[in-house]
C-alpha positions, 0 to 999 in steps of 0.5 A: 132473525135469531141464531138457530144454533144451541147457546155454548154456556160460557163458562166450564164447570170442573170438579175441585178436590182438596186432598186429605192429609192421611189418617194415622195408620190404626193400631190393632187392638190387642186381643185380650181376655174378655174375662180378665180382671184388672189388677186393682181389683179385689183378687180375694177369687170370689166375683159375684158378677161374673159375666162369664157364661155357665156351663152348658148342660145336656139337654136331656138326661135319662133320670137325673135324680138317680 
């Protein structure tokens, strides 16, 4: 007659972690003007490709030609 009893594994699995080495501190960025120009670049003031939005204008005026 066969041993009624559940079968007890023989062996035990236990979760192995490898500790990471820590990542360097991050740097903050430093904010900067979005608009600024290097300073290689042409300063001759003229930029025809500015990216720098227009200005808003009123979105209704009473006679705009007058």
């Amino acid at each position: 007659m066969a041993d009624e009893r559940e079968p007890q594994p023989r062996y035990r699995v236990r979760p192995v972690t490898t500790p990471v080495a820590p990542a360097e501190p991050s740097k903050p960025e430093p904010t900067s003007d979005p608009f600024l120009r290097p300073a290689a670049e042409d300063d001759d003031g003229y930029d025809p490709y500015s990216d720098r939005p227009a200005d808003p204008e009123p979105t209704y005026q009473e006679d705009p030609w007058r």
